[in-house]
NUTORRO-330008 format. One record per atom (N, C-alpha, C, O): residue number from 0; chain; atom name; x, y, z. Coordinates in pm, 1 decimal, padded with zeros to 6 digits. Atoms other than C-alpha are relative to their C-alpha. Example, Ala and Ser with C-alpha at 12.3 -4.5 7.8 and 13.67 -1.06 7.14 Angstrom:
BEGIN
     i   ch   at       east      north         up
     0    A    N    00089.0   -00119.0    00000.0
     0    A   CA    01230.0   -00450.0    00780.0
     0    A    C    00090.0    00120.0    00000.0
     0    A    O    00193.6    00118.1    00066.5
     1    A    N   -00082.0   -00119.0   -00006.0
     1    A   CA    01367.0   -00106.0    00714.0
     1    A    C   -00077.0    00109.0    00073.0
     1    A    O   -00026.1    00219.8    00089.9
***
This chain:
BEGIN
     i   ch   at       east      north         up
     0    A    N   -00120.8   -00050.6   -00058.0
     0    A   CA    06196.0    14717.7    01585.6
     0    A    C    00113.8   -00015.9   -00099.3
     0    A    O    00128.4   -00117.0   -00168.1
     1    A    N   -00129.9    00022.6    00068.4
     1    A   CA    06530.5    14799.9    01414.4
     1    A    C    00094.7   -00086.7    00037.6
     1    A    O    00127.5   -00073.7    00155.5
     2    A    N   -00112.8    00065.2   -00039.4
     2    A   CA    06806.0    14544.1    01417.6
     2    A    C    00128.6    00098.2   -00007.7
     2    A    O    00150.3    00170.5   -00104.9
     3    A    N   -00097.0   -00079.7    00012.5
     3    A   CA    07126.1    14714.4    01529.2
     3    A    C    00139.7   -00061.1   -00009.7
     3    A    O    00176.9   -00158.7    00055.4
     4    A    N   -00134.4    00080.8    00105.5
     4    A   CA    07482.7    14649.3    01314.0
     4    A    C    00073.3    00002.1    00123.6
     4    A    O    00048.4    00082.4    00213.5
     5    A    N   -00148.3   -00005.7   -00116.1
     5    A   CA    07785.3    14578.3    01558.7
     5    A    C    00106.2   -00048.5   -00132.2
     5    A    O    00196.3   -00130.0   -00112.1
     6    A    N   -00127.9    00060.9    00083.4
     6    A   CA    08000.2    14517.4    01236.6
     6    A    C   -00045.2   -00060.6   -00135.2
     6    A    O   -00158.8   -00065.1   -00182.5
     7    A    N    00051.0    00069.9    00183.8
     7    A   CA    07990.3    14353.3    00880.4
     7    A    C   -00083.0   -00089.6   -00014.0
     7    A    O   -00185.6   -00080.7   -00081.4
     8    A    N    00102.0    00100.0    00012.8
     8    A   CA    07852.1    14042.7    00933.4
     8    A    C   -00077.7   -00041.7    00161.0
     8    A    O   -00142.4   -00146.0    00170.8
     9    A    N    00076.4    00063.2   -00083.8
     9    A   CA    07714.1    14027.2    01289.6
     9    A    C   -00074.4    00105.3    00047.7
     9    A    O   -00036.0    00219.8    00071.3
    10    A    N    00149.0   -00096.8   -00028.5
    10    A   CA    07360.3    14172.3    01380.5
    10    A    C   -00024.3   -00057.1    00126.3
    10    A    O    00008.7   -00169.4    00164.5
    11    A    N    00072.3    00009.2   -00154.2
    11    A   CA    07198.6    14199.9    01726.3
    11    A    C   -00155.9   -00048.8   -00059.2
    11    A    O   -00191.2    00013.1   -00159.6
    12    A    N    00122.1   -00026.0   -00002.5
    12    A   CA    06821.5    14069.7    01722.8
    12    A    C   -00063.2    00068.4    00096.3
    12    A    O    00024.4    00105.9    00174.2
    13    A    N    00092.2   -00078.6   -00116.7
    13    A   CA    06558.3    14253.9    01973.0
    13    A    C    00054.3   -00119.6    00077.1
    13    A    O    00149.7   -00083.6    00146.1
    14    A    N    00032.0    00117.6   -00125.1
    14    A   CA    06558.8    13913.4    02185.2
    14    A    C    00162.6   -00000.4    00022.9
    14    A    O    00158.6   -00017.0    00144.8
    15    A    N   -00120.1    00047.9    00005.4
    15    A   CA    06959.5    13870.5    02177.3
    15    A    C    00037.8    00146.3    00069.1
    15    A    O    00121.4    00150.3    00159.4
    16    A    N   -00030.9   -00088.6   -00099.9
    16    A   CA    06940.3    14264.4    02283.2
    16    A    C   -00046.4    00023.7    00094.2
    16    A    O   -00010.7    00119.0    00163.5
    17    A    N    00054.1    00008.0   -00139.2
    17    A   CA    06715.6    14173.5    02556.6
    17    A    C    00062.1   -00080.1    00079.8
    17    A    O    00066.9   -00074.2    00202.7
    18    A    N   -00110.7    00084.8   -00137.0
    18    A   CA    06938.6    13929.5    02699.8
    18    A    C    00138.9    00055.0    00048.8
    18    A    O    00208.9    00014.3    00141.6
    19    A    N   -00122.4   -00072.8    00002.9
    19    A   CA    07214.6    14131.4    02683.0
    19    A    C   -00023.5    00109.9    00114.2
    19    A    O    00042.8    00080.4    00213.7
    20    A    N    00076.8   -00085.3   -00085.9
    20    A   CA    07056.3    14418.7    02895.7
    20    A    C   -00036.5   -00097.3    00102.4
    20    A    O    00058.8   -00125.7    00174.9
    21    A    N   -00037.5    00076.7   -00122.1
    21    A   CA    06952.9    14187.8    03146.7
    21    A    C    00060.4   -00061.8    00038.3
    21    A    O    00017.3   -00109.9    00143.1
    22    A    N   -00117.4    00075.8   -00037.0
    22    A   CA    07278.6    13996.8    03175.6
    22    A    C    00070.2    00154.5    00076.5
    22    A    O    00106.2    00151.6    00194.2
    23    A    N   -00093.8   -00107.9   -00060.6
    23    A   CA    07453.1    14374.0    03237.1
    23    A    C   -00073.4    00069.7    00111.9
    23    A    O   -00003.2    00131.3    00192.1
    24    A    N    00087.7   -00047.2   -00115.4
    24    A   CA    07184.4    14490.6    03478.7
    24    A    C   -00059.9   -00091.5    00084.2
    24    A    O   -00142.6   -00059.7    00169.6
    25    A    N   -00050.4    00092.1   -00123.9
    25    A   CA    07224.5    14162.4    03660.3
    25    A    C    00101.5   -00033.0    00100.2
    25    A    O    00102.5   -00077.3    00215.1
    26    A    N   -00096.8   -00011.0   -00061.1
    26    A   CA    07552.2    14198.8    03688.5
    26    A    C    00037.7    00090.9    00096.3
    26    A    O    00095.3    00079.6    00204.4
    27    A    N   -00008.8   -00113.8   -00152.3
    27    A   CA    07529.5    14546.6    03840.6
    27    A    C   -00063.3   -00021.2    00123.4
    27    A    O   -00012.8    00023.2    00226.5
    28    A    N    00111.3   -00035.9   -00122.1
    28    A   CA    07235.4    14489.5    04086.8
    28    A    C    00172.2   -00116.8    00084.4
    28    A    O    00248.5   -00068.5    00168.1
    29    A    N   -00082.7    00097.0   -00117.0
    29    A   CA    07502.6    14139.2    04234.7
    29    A    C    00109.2    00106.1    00015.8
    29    A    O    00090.2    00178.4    00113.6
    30    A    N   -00061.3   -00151.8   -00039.9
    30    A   CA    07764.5    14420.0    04230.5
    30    A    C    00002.2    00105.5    00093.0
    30    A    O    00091.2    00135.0    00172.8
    31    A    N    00051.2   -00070.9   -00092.1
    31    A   CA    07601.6    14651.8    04394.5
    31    A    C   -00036.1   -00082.5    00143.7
    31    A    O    00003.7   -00016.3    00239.6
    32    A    N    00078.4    00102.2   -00076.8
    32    A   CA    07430.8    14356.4    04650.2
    32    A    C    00143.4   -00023.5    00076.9
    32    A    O    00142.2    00006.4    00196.3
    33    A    N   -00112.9    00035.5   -00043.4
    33    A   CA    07818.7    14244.0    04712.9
    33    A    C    00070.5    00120.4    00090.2
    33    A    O    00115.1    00120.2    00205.0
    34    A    N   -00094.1   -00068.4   -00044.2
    34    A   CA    07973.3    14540.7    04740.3
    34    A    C   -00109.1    00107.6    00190.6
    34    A    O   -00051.2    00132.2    00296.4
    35    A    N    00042.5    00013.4   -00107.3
    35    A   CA    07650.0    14671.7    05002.9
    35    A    C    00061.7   -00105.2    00123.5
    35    A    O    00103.5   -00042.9    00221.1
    36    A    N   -00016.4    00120.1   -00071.7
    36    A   CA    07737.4    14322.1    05205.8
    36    A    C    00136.9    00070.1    00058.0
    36    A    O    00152.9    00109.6    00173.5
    37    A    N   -00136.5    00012.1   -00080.4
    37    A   CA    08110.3    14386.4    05231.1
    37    A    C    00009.9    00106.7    00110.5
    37    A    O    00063.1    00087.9    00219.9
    38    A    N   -00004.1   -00120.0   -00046.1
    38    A   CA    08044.9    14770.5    05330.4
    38    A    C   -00040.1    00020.7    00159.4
    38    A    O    00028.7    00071.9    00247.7
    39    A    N    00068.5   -00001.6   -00112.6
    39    A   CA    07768.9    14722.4    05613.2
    39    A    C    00093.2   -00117.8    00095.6
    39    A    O    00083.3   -00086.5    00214.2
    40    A    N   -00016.5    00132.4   -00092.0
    40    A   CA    07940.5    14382.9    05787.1
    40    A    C    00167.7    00052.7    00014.3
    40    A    O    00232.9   -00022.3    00087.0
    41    A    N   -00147.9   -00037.4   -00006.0
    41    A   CA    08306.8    14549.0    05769.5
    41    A    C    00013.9    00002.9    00191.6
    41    A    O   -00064.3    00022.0    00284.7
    42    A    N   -00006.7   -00012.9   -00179.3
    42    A   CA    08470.4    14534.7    06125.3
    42    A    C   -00048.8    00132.2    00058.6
    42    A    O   -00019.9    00216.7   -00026.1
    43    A    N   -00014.5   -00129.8   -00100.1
    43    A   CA    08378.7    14853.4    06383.3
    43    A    C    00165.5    00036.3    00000.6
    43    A    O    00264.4   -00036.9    00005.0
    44    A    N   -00150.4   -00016.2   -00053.8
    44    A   CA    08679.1    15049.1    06431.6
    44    A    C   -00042.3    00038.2    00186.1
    44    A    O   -00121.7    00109.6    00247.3
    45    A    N    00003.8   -00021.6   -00101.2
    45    A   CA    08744.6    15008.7    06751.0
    45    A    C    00068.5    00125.8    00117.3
    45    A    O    00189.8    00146.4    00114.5
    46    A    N   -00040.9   -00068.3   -00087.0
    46    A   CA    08789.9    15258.2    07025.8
    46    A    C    00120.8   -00017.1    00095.8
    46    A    O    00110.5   -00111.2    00174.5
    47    A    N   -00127.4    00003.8   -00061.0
    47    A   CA    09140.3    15305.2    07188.8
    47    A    C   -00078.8    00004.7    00118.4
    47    A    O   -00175.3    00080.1    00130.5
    48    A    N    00034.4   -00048.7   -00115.6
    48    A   CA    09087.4    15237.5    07556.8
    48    A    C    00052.8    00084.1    00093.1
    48    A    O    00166.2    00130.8    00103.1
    49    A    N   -00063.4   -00154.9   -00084.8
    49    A   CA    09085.1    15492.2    07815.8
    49    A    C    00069.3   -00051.2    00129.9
    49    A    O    00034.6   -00152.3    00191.0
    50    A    N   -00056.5   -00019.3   -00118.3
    50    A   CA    09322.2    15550.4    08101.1
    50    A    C   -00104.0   -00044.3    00129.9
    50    A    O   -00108.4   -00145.9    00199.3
    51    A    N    00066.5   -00030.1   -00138.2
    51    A   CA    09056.3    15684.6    08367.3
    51    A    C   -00113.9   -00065.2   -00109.5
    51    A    O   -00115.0   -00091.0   -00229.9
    52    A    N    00106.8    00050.3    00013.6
    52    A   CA    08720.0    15555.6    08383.3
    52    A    C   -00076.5    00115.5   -00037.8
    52    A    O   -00033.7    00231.0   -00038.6
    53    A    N    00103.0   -00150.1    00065.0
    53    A   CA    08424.7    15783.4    08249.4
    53    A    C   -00101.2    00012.2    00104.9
    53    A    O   -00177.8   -00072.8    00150.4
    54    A    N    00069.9   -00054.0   -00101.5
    54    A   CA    08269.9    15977.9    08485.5
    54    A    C   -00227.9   -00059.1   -00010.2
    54    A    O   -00255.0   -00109.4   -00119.2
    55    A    N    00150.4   -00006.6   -00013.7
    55    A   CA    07822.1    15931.1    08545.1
    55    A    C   -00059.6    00107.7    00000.7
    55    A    O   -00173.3    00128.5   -00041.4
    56    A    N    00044.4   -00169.0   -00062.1
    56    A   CA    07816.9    16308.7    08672.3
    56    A    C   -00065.0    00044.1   -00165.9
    56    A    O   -00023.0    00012.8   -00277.3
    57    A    N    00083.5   -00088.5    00071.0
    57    A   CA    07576.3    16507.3    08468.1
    57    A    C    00093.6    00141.1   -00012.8
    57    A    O    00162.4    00199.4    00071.0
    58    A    N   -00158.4   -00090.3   -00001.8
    58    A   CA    07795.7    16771.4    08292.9
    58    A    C   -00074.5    00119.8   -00102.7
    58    A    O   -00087.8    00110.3   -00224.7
    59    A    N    00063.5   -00117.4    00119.4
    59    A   CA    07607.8    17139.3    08171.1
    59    A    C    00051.7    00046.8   -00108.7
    59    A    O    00147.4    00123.8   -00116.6
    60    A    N   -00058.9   -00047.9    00160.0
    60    A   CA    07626.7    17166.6    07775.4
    60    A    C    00096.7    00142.9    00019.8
    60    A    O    00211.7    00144.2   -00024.1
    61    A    N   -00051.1   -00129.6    00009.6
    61    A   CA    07721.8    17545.4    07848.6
    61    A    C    00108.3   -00024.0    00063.9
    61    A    O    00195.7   -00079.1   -00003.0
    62    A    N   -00142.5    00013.2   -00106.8
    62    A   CA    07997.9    17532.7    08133.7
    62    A    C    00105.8   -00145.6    00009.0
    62    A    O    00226.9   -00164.1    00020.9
    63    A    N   -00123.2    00152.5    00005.4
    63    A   CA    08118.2    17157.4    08125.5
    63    A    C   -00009.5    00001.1    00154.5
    63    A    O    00077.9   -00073.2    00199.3
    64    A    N   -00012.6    00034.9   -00107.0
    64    A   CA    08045.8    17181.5    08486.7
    64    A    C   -00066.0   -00105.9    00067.7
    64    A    O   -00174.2   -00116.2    00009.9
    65    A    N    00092.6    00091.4   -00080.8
    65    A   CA    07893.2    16895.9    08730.3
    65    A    C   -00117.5    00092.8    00011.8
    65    A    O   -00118.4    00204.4    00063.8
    66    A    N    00153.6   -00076.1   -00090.0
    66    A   CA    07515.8    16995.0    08770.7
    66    A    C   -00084.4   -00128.7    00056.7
    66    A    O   -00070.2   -00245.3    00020.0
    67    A    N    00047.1    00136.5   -00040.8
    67    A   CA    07282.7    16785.2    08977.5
    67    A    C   -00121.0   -00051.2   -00102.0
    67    A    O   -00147.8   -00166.8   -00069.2
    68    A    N    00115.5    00004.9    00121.2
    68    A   CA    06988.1    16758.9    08676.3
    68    A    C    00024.8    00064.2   -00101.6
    68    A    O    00124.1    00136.9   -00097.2
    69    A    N    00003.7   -00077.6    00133.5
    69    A   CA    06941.4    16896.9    08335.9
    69    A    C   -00140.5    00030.1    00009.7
    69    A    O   -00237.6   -00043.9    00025.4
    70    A    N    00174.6   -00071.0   -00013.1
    70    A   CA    06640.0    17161.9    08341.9
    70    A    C    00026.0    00089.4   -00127.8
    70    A    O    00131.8    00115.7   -00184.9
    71    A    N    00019.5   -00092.4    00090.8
    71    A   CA    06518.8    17381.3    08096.9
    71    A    C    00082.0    00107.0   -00020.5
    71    A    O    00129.6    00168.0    00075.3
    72    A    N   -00058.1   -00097.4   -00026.5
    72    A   CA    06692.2    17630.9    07934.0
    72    A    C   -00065.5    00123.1   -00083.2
    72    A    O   -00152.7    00136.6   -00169.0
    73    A    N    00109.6   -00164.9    00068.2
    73    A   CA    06605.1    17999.6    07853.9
    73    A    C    00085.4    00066.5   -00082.8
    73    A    O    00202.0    00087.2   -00049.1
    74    A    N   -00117.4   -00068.1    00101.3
    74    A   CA    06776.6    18159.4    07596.2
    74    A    C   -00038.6    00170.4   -00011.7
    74    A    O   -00155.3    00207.9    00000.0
    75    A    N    00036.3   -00133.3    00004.1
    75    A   CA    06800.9    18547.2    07558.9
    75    A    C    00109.1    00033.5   -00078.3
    75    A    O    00227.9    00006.6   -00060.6
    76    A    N   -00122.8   -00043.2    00117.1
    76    A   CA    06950.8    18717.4    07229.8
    76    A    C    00016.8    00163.1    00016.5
    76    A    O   -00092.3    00216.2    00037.1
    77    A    N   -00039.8   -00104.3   -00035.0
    77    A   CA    07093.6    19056.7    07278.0
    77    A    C    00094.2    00047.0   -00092.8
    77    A    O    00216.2    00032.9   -00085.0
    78    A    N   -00009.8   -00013.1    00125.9
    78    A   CA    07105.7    19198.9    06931.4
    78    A    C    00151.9    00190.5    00060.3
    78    A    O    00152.5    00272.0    00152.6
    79    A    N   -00048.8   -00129.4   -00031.7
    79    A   CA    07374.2    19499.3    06930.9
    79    A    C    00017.0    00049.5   -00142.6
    79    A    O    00125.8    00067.1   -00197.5
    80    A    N   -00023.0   -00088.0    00094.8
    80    A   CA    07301.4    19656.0    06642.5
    80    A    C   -00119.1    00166.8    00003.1
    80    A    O   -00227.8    00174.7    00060.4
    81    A    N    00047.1   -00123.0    00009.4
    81    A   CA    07193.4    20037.9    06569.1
    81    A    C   -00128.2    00009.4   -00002.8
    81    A    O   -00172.7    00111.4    00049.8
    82    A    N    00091.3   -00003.5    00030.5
    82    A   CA    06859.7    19940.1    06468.8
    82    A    C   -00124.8   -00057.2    00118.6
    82    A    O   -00245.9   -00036.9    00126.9
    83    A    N    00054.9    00090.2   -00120.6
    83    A   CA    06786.6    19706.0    06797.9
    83    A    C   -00003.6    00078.7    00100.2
    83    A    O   -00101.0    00063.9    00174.0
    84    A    N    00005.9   -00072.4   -00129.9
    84    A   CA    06860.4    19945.9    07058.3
    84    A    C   -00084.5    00100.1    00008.0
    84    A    O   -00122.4    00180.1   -00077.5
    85    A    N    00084.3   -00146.7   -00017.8
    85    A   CA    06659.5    20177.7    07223.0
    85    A    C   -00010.1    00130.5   -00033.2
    85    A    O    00096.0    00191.3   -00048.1
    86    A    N   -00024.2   -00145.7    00003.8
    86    A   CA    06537.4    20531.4    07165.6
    86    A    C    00084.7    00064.6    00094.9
    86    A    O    00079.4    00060.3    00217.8
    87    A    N   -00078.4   -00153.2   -00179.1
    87    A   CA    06785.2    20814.1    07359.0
    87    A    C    00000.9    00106.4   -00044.9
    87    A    O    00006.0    00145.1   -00161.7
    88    A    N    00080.1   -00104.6    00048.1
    88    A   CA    06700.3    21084.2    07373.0
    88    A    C   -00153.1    00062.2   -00022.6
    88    A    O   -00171.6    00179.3   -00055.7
    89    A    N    00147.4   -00005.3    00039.7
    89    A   CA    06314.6    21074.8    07329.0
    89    A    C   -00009.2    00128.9    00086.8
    89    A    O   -00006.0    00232.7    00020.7
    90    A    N   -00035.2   -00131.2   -00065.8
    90    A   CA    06327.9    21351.1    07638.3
    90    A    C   -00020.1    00121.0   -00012.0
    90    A    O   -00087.4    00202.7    00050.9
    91    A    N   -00083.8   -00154.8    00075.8
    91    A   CA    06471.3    21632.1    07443.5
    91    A    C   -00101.7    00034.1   -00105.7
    91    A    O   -00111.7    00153.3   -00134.7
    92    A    N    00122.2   -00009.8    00078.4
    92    A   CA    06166.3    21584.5    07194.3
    92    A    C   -00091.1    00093.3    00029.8
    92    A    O   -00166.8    00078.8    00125.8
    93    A    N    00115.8   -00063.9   -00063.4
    93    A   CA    05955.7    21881.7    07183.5
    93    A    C   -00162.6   -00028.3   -00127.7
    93    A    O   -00146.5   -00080.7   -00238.0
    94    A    N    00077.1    00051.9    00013.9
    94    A   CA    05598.5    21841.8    07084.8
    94    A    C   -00024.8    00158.9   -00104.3
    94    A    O    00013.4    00266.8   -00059.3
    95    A    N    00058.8   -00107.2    00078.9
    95    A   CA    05461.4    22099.4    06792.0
    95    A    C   -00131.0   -00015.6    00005.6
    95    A    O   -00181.4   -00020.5   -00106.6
    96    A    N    00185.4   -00057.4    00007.7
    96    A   CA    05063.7    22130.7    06885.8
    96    A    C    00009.8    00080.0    00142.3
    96    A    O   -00088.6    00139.0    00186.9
***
């Protein structure tokens, strides 16, 4: 391995640049380890409390109205373009045989 210059008279060995590298990629991982810690354990922000109490009623995604259950829902798409709609006219079609 090459020894690498940092200057006139002072040289790095391999072993002196292996400690070096794991001193700075010790320092990051506690770094990183610290700054995780502070992030996850930080207080909750807490929720302003409410006036009224919060309702139990079951409330349909679509309307926001009281329903007594949540059942299945059916969806139906109702394309309006030129290409989606029906023939008109077919009728008026005359037949050549």
């Amino acid at each position: 391995m090459r020894e690498v210059d940092f200057g006139e008279d002072t040289v790095m060995t391999p072993r002196q640049r292996v400690i070096a590298i794991s001193a700075a990629a010790g320092a990051a991982a506690l770094a990183l380890a610290v700054w995780l810690i502070v992030a996850l354990t930080g207080s909750p922000a807490t929720a302003p409390p409410s006036a009224a109490p919060q309702s139990t009623a079951l409330l349909s995604p679509f309307t926001g109205e009281p329903v007594p259950a949540l059942g299945p829902v059916l969806a139906v798409k109702i394309d309006n373009l030129k290409q989606a709609r029906p023939p008109t006219g077919s009728s008026q079609l005359t037949s050549s045989t």
